[in-house]
C-alpha positions in Angstrom: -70.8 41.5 -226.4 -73.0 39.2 -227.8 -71.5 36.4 -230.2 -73.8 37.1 -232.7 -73.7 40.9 -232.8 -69.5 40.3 -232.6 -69.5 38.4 -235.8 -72.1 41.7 -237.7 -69.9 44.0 -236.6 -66.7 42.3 -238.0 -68.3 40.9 -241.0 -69.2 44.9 -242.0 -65.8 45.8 -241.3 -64.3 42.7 -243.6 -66.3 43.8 -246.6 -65.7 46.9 -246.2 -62.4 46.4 -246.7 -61.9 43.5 -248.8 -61.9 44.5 -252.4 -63.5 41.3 -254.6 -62.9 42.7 -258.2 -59.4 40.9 -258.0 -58.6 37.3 -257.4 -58.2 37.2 -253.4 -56.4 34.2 -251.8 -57.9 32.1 -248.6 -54.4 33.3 -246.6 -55.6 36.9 -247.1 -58.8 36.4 -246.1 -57.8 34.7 -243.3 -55.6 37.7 -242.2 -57.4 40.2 -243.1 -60.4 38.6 -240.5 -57.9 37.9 -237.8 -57.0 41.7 -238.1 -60.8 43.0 -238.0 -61.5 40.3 -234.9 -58.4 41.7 -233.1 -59.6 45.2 -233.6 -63.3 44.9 -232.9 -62.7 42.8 -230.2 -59.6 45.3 -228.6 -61.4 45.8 -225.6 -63.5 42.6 -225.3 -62.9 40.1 -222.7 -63.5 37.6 -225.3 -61.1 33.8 -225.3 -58.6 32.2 -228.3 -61.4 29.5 -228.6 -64.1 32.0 -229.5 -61.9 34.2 -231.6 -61.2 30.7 -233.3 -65.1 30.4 -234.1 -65.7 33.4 -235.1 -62.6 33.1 -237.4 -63.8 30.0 -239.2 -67.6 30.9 -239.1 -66.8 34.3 -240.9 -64.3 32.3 -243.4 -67.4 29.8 -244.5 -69.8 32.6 -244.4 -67.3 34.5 -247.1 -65.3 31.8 -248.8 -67.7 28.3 -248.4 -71.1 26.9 -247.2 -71.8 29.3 -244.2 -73.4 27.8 -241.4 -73.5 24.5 -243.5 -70.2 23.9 -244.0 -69.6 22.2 -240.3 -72.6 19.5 -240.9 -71.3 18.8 -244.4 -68.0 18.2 -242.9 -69.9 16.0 -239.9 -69.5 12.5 -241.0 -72.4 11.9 -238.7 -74.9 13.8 -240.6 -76.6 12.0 -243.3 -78.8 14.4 -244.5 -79.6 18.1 -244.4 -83.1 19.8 -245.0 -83.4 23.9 -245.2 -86.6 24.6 -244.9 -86.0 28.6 -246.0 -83.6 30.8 -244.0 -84.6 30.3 -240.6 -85.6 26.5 -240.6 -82.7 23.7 -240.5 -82.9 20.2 -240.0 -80.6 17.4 -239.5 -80.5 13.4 -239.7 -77.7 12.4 -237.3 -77.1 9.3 -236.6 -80.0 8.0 -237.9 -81.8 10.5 -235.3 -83.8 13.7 -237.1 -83.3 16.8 -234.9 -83.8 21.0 -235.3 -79.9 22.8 -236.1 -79.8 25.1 -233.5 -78.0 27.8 -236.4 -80.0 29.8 -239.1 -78.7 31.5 -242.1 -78.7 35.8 -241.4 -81.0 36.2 -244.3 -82.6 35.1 -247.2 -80.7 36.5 -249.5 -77.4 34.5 -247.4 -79.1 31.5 -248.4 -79.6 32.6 -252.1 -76.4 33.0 -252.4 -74.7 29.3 -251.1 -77.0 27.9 -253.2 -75.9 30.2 -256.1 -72.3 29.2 -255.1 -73.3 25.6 -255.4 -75.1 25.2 -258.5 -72.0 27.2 -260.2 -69.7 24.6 -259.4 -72.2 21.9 -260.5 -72.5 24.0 -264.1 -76.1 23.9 -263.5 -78.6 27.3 -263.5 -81.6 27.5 -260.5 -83.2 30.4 -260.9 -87.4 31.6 -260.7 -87.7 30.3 -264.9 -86.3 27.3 -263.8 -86.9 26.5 -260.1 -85.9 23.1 -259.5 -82.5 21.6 -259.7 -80.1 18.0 -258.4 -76.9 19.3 -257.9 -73.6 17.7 -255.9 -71.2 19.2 -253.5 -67.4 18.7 -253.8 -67.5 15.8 -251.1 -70.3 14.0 -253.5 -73.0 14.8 -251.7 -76.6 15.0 -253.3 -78.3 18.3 -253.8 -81.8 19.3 -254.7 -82.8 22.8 -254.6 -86.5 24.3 -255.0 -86.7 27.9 -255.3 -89.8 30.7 -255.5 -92.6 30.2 -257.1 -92.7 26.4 -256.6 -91.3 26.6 -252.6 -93.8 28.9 -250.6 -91.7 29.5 -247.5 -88.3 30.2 -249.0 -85.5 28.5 -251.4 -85.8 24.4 -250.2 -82.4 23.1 -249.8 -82.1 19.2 -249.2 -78.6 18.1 -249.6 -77.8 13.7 -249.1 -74.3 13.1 -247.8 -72.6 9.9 -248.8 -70.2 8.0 -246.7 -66.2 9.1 -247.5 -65.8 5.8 -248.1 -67.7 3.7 -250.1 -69.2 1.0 -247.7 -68.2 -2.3 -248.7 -70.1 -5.2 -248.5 -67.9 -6.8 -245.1 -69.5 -3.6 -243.8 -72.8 -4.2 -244.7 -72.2 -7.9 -242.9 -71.3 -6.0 -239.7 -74.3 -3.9 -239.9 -76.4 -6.7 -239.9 -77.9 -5.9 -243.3 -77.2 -8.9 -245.3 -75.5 -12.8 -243.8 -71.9 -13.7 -245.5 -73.8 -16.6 -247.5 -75.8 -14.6 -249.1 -73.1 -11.6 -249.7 -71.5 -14.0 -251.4 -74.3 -15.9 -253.4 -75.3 -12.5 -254.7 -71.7 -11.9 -255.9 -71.2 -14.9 -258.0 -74.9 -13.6 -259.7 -73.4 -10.9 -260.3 -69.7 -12.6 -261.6 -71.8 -14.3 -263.6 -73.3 -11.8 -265.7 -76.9 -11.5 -264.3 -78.9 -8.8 -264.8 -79.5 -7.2 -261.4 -82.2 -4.5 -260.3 -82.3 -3.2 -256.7 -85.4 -2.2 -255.6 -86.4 -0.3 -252.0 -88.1 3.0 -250.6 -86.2 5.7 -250.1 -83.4 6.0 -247.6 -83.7 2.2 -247.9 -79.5 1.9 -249.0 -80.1 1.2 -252.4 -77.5 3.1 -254.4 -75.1 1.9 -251.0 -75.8 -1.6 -252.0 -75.0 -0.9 -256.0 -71.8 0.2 -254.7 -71.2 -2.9 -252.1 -72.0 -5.4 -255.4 -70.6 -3.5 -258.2 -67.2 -5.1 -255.8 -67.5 -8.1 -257.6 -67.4 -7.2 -261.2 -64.7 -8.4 -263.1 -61.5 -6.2 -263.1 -60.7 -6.8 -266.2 -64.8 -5.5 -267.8 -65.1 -2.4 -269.1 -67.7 -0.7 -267.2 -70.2 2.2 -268.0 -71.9 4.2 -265.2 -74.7 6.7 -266.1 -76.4 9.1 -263.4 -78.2 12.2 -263.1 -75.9 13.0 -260.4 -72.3 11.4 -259.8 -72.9 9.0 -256.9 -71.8 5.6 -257.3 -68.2 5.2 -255.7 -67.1 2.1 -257.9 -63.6 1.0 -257.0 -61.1 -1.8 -258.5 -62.2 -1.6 -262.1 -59.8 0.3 -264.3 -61.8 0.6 -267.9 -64.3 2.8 -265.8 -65.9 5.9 -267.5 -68.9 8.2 -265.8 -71.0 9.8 -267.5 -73.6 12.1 -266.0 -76.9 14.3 -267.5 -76.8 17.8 -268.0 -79.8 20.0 -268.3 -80.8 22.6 -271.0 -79.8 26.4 -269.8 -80.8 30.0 -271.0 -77.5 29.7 -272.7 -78.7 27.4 -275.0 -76.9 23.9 -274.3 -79.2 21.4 -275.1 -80.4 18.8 -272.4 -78.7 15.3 -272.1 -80.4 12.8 -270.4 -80.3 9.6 -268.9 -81.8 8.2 -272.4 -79.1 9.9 -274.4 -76.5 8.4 -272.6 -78.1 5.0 -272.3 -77.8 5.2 -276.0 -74.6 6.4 -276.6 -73.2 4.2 -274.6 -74.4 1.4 -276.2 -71.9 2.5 -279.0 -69.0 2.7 -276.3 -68.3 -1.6 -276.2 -69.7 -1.6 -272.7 -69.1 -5.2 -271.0 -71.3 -4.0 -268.2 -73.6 -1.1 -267.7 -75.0 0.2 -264.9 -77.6 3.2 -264.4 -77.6 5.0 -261.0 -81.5 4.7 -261.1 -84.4 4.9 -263.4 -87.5 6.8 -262.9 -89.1 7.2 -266.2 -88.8 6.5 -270.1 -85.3 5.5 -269.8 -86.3 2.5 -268.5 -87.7 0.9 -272.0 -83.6 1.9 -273.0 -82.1 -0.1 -270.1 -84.3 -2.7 -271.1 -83.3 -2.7 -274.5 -80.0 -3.2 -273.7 -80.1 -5.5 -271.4 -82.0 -7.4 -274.2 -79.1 -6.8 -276.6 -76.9 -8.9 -274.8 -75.2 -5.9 -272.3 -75.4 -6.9 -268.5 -76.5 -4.1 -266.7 -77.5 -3.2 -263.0 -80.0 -0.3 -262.2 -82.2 0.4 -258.6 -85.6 1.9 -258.6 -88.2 3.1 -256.1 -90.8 0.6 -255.0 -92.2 -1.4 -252.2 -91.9 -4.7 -252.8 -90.2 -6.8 -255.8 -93.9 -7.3 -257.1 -94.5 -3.3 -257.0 -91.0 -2.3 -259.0 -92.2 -4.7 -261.7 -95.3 -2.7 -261.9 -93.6 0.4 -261.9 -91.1 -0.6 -264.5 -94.4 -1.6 -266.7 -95.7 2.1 -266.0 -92.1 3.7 -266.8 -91.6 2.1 -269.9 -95.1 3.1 -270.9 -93.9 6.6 -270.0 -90.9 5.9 -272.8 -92.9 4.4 -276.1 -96.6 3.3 -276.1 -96.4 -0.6 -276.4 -98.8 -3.7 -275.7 -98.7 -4.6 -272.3 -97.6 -8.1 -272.9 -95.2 -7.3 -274.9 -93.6 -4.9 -272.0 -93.8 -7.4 -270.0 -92.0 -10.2 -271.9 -89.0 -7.4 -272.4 -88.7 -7.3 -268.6 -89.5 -10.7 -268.1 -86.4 -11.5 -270.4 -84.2 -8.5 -269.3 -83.9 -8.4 -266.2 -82.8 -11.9 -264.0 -83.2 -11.0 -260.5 -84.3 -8.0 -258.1 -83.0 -7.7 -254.7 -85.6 -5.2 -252.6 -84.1 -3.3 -249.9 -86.1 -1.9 -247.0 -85.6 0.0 -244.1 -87.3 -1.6 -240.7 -89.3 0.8 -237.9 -85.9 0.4 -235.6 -84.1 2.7 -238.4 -81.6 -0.2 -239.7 -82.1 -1.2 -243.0 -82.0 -4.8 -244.5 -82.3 -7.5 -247.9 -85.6 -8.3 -247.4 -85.7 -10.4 -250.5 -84.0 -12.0 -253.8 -86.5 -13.0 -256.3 -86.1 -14.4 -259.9 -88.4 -13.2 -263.0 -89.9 -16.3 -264.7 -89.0 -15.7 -268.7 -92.4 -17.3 -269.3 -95.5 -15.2 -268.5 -98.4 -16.7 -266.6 -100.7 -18.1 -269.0 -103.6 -17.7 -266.9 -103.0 -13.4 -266.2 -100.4 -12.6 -268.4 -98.2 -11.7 -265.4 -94.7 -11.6 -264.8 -94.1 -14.9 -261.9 -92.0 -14.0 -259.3 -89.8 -16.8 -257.6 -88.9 -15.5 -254.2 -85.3 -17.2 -253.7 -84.4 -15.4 -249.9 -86.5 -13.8 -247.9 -85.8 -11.9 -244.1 -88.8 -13.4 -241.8 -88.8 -11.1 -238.6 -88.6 -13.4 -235.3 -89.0 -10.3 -232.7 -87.4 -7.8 -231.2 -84.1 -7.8 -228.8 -83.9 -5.7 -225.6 -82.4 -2.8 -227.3 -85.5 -2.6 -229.4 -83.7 -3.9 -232.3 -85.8 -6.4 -234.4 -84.3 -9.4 -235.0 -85.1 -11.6 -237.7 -83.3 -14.3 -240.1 -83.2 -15.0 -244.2 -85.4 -18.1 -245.1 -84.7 -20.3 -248.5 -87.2 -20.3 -250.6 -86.6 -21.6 -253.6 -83.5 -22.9 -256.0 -82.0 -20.8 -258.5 -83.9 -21.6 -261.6 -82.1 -20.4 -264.3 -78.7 -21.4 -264.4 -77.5 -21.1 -267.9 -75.2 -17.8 -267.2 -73.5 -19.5 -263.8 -72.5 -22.8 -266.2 -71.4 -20.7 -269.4 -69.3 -18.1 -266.4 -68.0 -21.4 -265.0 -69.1 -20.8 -261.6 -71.3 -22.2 -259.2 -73.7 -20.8 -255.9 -71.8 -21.0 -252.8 -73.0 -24.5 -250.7 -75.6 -23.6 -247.7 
C-alpha cells in the first residue's frame, strides 16, 4: 500500500479513537499510533524503518509542526517559505530548492499556524491578517492570512543558528579579518554608538550578536525587539523585553516606542534595539542623545542610504526640520558598519564609516568618513570572490576611547 494512503487510513483510525477533551500525554499518543500502525498494517509487507516514519510523521502531524517539524529541526535549513498548502520552499545551505512534502489540506495548515501563534500569545485571524511570531527554537515567523494572501495562508518562518555565532566564527567565514574584529570591539568597549546597516539576509542581527560579545560584563544591558532574537551571552544584568500587539481581547498594543521609553527609566548602561523601521527611531535617537549607548541595525544599502532612511523614519515619529534631524543623528549615532551579502552567497563588512558631528555647510548633509572598506580583487576557482579591507581614514573622534582608557588595536 501506498505510504501516503497508509498514513490516511491510520490517522482516521487515531482520531477516532483518541478522545481530546482530557489532557493526553505524548507516551499515549505514541502508543496508541504504534497500536493503529500495527493493526492497519497486519497484513502489510511494510519494514521497522517505515513503520518508524510513519510513527513520527503521524506524531508531528497530531502533537507538533506536521511536515515542518523535520526542516525546523534541520540545522541546515535557514529559512522556510509556505506558499499555501501545496507550495513549500527551502533555503539549505545557502541553496533555495522546492520541499518535496505538502501539507494534506488547507485547513492542516490553518491549524500549525493556529498552534503557533498560541504559544507566541499572539491572534492571526481574517480581522487581523498579518502577524511576527517565534517558534520554541527562536526561530522568526511571519504569517499572512486571507484576504491579504491570494493563494492561501503565507507562512515564512527564519531559523537562527543554535548557537549564537561568535565573532571567531565570523573570522573563519571569511566575513570580517581579526584586526578589524577587534578594532570594532574596543568601539564598542568604549561606549560608541553603533548602527549596523545591510539588506536583508545580509547577517545583520548575527553580527549584533557577534559584537554585543564585547560589552562589559559588569553593564546592565536592555534589549528591545518585536521578536526575541538576539542570543546575548556573558552579561548577567540582562533583561528582554519584547512588543506585544493589541487583540479582540482588549490588551492594548506595546511597541517598540513604549519600551524604548520605559526603559529609559530602567538605569540602562547600554541599550540595544533589535532593529528600527519606523518612528521609534526619533526615540533611539533620543536616547542615544541622553547620554545611553545604544546599538540598533536597520535596512539599507549603503551607510549613505541608512542615513537617509533614518531621516525618513524619524519623520515618520514627529514632524521636525530637516537640519535639525539631522544634527540629532549626526550627534547620536558614532559609527555604522554596512553588511552585505556578495553574488557568491557569502556575506561580508563592506564598510565602517564615522558620522561627522558637524553638518556640511555647503548641503546641510550629514559627512560620512569611510574608515574600512572591502575592495573586491576577483574571484578564486571555486567562484568565490575574493577581495581585502582597505584603510581609509583615522578614527576621528576619539574622546570616548581616552575617557574608556583604551586605545585601537596597532595595524
Amino acid at each position: 500500500m501506498e505510504h501516503n494512503k497508509l498514513k490516511k487510513i491510520v490517522k482516521e483510525s487515531f482520531l477516532s479513537t483518541i478522545d481530546f477533551s482530557r489532557d493526553v500525554s505524548d507516551e499515549e499518543i505514541m502508543n496508541l499510533i504504534d497500536e493503529k500502525i500495527a493493526k492497519e498494517s497486519r497484513n502489510l509487507d511494510i519494514t521497522i524503518e517505515q513503520k518508524k516514519r510513519l510513527r513520527n510523521e503521524l506524531f508531528d502531524s497530531v502533537r507538533r509542526l506536521d511536515v515542518l517539524q523535520d526542516l525546523v529541526d534541520n540545522p541546515s535549513v535557514t529559512e522556510i517559505m509556505i506558499n499555501g498548502p501545496d507550495d513549500i520552499f527551502i533555503e539549505k545551505s545557502g541553496q533555495l530548492m522546492k520541499y518535496n512534502m505538502s501539507f494534506e489540506s488547507k485547513g492542516k495548515l490553518e491549524d500549525v499556524i493556529q498552534q503557533i501563534v498560541a504559544k507566541c500569545n499572539r491572534v492571526v485571524n481574517e480581522s487581523s491578517p498579518i502577524v511576527d511570531a517565534r517558534l520554541e527554537n527562536g526561530s522568526r515567523v511571519n504569517i499572512v492570512l486571507a484576504p491579504v494572501a491570494l493563494n492561501g495562508p503565507i507562512v515564512t518562518i527564519r531559523r537562527f543558528p543554535d548557537k549564537p555565532i561568535t565573532m571567531d566564527k565570523l573570522i573563519e567565514l571569511g566575513s570580517i579579518t581579526p584586526y578589524l574584529s577587534e578594532y570594532i570591539s574596543v568601539l564598542v568597549k568604549a561606549g560608541y554608538n553603533v548602527f549596523i546597516s545591510g539588506g536583508t539576509g545580509s547577517g545583520k542581527t548575527t553580527f549584533l550578536n557577534a559584537i554585543s560579545d564585547s560589552i562589559p560584563k559588569d553593564e546592565r544591558v536592555i534589549t528591545i525587539e518585536d521578536n526575541a532574537e538576539l542570543q546575548i551571552m556573558g552579561v548577567d544584568n540582562l533583561v528582554k523585553l519584547e512588543t506585544r500587539n493589541a487583540n479582540v481581547e482588549g490588551c492594548k498594543e506595546i511597541s517598540i516606542r513604549d519600551l524604548i521609553k520605559s526603559s529609559l527609566r530602567m538605569r540602562p548602561d547600554r541599550i540595544v534595539v533589535g532593529e528600527v523601521r519606523g518612528g521609534e527611531c526619533l526615540d533611539m535617537l533620543q536616547a542615544m542623545n541622553t547620554g545611553h549607548k545604544s546599538m540598533s541595525t536597520g535596512h539599507a544599502n549603503s551607510a549613505r542610504d541608512m542615513l537617509s532612511r533614518i531621516e525618513t523614519m524619524v519623520m515618520m515619529g514627529m514632524e521636525l526640520p530637516l537640519p535639525a534631524i539631522r544634527g540629532q543623528i549626526a550627534s547620536g549615532i558614532d559609527i555604522i558598519v554596512h553588511l552585505g551579502r556578495l553574488r557568491d552567497k557569502t556575506r561580508k563588512l563592506l564598510e565602517i564609516c564615522e558620522l561627522e558631528k558637524e553638518l556640511d555647510e555647503l548641503t546641510g548633509r550629514i559627512n560620512v568618513r569611510p574608515l574600512y572598506r572591502y575592495v573586491e580583487t576577483g574571484v578564486g576557482p571555486n567562484g568565490r570572490i575574493q577581495g581585502e579591507w582597505e584603510k581609509i581614514n583615522e578614527l576621528k573622534y576619539t574622546e570616548k576611547l581616552l575617557a574608556a582608557g583604551l586605545t585601537l588595536p596597532s595595524t
